[in-house]
N, C-alpha and C positions, 0 to 999 in steps of 0.2 A: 504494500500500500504506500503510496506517496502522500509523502504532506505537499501542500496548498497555499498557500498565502492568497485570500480576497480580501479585496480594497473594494467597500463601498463609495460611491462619491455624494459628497454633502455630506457626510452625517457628523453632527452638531451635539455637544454636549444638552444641548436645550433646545426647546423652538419646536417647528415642524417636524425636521427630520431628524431628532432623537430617535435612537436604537440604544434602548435599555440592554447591556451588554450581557450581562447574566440571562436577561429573559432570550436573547439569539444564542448563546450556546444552547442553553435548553432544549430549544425549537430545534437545532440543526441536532445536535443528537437524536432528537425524536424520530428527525428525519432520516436518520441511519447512519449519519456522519461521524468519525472514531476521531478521539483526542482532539475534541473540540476546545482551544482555548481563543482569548481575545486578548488584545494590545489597546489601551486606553479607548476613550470612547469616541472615538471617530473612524469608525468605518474599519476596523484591521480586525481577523478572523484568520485564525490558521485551523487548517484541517484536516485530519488524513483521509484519503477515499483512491477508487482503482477509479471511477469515471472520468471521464472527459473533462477538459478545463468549461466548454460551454456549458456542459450539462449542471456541470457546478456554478458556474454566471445564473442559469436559468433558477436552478432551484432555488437558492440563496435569496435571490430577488425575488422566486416569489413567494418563500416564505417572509422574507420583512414586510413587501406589500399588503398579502394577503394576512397576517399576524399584528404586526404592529403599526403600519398604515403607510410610511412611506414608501414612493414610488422611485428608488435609487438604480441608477445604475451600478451593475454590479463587473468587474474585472475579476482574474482568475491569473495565475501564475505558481507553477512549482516550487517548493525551494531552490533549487538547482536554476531554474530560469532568472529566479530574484536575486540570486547571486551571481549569475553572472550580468544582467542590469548593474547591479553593486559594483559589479570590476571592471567594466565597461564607464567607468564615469572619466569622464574626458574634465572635471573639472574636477580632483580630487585633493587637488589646493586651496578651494576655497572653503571656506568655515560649512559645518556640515551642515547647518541649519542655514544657510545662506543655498543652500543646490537644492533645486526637487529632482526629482526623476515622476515626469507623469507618462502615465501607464495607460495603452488603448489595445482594445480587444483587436485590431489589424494592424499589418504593417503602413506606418506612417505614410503620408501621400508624398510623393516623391518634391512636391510644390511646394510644402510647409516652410521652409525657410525663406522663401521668397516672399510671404506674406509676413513675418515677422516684423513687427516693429519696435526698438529696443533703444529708446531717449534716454535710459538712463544708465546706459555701458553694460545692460546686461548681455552675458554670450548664453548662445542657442545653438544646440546641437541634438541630430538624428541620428538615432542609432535602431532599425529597427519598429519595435513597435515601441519604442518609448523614445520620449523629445527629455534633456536633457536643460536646466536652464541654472545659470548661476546670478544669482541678485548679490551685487556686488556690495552694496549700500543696507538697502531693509526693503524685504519683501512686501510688507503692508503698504508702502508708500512706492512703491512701483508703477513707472505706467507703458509696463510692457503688457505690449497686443499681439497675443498669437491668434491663427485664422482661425477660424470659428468650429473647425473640426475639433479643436481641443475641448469642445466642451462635452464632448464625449470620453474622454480621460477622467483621471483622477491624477494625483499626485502627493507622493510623498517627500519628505525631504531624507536627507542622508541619515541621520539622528534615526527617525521611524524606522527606515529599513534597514541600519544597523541594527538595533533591536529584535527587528520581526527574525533576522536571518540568525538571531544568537537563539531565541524561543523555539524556531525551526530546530536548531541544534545545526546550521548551518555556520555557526562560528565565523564570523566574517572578521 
């Protein structure tokens, strides 16, 4: 059985799209899912299963929709796949909460950099199905525009996926 790492996107300690974390392990064991744990309250779920990465998008999402009521998009990646995202970071100089790595169910469109817009020296790179981004300055105050396919993504920053790949037992 392989482990899993899912990234919901949106999900919010508070608000609409809270996902009570304890009450989604529950659910996804119920569901048949082994070594259900979570990483703080935003969207991260590791879990072991022989299925398919969609089939696990699929379910996931519908159990939180159907369950707890938000309508998230759900992402899917192995240990093994999230680790090598993790080693594949072309910016591994800059401060680890300053990088996301955002995550899309396909490989990125060959276009995405061309639409980028980047005022404030941030760098953007594709590797893949994940876009790479380093905020050089502070994230929150950023006014980088990626194309609009991104909002199909989620993202993490290096801190979370350091974590998730240590809880895998992926030791990064």
């Amino acid at each position: 059985m392989k482990t899993h790492i899912v990234l919901a996107r949106g999900v919010m300690p508070v608000g609409k799209n809270k996902v009570p974390m304890a009450q989604l392990r529950e659910l996804l064991t119920t569901a048949g899912f082994k070594s259900v744990r979570t990483y703080i309250a935003s969207g991260n779920v590791l879990l072991d299963s022989n299925l398919p990465e969609a089939t696990i998008a699929r379910c996931v999402h519908d159990v939180i929709h159907t369950h707890i009521g938000p309508d998230l998009a759900v992402l899917v990646r192995t240990a093994a796949e999230l680790k090598a995202a993790w080693t594949k970071n072309p910016f591994a100089n800059g401060s680890p909460n300053h990088v996301l790595i955002y995550f899309f169910a396909k490989p990125v469109p060959e276009n995405f950099l061309k639409e980028v817009v980047a005022p404030g020296g941030e760098k953007v790179a594709v590797r893949g199905r994940e876009v790479y981004v380093h905020y050089p300055v502070d994230i929150g105050h950023s006014k980088l525009r990626l194309p609009k396919v991104a909002k199909e993504a989620t993202a993490r920053n290096i801190n979370t996926i350091t974590k998730l790949l240590e809880i895998s037992d992926g030791h990064a």
